[in-house]
C-alpha positions as CSV (number, residue, x, y, z in Angstrom):
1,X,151.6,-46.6,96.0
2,X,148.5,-44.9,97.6
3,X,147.7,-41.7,97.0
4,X,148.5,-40.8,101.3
5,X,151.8,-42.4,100.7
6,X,152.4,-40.3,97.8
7,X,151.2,-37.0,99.9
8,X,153.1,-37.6,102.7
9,X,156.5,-38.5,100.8
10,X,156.5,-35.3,99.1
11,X,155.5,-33.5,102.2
12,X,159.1,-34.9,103.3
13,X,160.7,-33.9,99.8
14,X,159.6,-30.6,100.1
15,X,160.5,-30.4,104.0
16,X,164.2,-30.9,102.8
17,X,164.3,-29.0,100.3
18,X,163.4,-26.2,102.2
19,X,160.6,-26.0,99.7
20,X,158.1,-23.7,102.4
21,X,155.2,-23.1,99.7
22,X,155.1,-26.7,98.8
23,X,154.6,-28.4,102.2
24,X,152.1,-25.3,102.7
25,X,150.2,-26.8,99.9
26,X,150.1,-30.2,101.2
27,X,149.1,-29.0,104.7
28,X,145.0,-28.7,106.0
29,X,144.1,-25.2,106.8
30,X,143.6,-26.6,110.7
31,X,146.8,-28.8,110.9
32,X,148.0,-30.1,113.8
33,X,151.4,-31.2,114.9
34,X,152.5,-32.7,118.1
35,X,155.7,-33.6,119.1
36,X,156.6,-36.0,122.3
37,X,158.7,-35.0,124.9
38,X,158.5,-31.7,128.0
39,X,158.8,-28.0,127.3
40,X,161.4,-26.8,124.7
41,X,161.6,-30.2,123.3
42,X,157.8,-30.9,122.6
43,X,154.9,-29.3,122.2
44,X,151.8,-28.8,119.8
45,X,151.2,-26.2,117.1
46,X,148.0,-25.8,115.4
47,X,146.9,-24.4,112.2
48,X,148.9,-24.0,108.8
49,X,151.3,-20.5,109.1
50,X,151.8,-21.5,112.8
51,X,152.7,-25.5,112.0
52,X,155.1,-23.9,109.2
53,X,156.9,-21.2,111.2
54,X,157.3,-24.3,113.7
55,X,159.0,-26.3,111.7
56,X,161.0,-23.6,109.6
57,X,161.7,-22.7,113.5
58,X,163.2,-25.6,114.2
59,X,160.9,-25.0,117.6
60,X,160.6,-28.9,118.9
61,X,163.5,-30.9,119.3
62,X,167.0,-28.8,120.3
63,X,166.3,-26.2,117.9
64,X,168.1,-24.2,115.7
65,X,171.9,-25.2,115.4
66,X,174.9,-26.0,113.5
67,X,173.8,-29.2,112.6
68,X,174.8,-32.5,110.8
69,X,172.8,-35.4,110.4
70,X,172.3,-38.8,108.5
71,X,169.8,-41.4,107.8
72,X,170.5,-44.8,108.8
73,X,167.0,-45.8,107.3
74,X,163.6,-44.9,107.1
75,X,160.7,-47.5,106.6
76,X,157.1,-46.5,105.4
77,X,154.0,-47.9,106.1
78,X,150.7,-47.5,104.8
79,X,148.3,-47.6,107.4
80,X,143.7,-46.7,107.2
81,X,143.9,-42.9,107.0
82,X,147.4,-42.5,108.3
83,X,151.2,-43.2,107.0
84,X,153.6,-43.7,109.5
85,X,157.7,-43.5,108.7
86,X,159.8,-45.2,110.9
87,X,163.3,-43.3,110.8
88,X,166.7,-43.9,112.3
89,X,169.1,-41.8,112.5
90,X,172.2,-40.2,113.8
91,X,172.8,-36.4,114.7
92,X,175.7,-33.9,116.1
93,X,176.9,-30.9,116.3
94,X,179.6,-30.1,113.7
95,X,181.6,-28.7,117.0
96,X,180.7,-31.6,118.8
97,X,181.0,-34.8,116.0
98,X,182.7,-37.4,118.3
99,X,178.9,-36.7,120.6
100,X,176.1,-38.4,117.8
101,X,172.6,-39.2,119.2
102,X,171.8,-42.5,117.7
103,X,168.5,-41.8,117.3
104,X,164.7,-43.6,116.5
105,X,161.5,-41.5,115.7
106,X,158.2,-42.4,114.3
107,X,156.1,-40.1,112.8
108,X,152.4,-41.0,112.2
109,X,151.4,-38.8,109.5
110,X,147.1,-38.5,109.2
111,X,145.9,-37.6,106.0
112,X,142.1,-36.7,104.3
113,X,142.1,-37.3,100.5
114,X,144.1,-34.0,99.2
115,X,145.6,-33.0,102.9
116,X,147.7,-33.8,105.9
117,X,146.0,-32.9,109.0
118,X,147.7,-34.0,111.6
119,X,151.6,-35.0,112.1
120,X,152.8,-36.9,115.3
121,X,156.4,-37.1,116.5
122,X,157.5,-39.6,118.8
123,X,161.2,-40.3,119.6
124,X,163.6,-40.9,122.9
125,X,163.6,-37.2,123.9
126,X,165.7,-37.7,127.0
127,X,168.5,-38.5,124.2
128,X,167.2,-35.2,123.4
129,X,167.5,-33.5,127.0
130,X,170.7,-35.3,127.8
131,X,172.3,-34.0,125.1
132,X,170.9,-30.5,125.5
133,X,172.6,-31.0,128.9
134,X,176.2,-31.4,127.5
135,X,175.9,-28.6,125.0
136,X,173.7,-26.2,126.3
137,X,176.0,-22.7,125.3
138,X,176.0,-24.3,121.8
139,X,172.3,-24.5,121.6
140,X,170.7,-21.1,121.1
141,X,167.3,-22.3,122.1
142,X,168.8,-23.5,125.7
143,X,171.1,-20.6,126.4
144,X,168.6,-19.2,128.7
C-alpha cells in the first residue's frame, strides 16, 4: 500500500470517527475542498479550520439531519499524486426510511508526501436536490 493510500484511508477513519484533531493533522494548511453540484448542495472551502468546520458542518450535500446511511461498497484506487474512492451508497432519513437515495460518489483525494491538499466530491446531486424537494421541513439547512 502507498504511503497516499495509507494517508487518505485514515483521513476517512478519522472522518467517521468524528476524530476532528486527526483529519486536522492530515490536512495542508491551504486545503481545498470542492464539492459538485449548485448553491446549498456544493460549493468550495478553502484552508484547514474552514475545510473542517465544513465538514463537521455537514455544509455541502443536505446538511445536517437525522440521518441513516450504509455502504454498499467502496473501491480505491491509487492514482500519480492522487487517490480516488469510488463509493456507493444508500441514504434516508430515519422519518423517511421507505425514501433511500441510491447513491454513487467519487472523491479524488490529491495528496503531497505528509498532506492532503485538495478533496473533490463528485456525485448525482439532483438525487440530492430532488430529495431536498420531498423533505424540505425535515432538512434544517432548506427550511428557509
Amino acid at each position: 500500500m502507498s504511503r497516499r493510500l495509507e494517508l487518505a484511508q485514515a483521513y476517512e477513519k478519522a472522518l467517521f470517527a468524528g476524530d476532528r484533531a486527526r483529519v486536522a493533522q492530515l490536512f495542508s494548511d491551504d486545503i481545498v475542498y470542492w464539492v459538485a453540484g449548485g448553491p446549498r448542495i456544493g460549493g468550495e472551502w478553502r484552508g484547514r479550520e474552514r475545510v473542517l468546520d465544513a465538514l463537521w458542518n455537514r455544509e455541502a450535500g443536505l446538511g445536517p439531519g437525522d440521518w441513516v446511511s450504509e455502504d454498499v461498497w467502496r473501491e480505491w484506487y491509487d492514482a500519480d499524486d492522487r487517490v480516488i474512492v469510488e463509493i456507493r451508497e444508500r441514504s434516508w432519513l430515519k422519518s423517511r426510511p421507505k425514501d433511500v437515495m441510491d447513491l454513487r460518489t467519487c472523491v479524488v483525494i490529491r495528496l503531497t508526501s505528509d498532506a492532503i491538499v485538495d478533496l473533490r466530491e463528485y456525485t448525482d446531486s439532483h438525487i440530492y436536490e430532488e430529495f431536498a424537494r420531498r423533505h424540505r421541513a425535515e432538512l434544517p439547512k432548506f427550511r428557509t
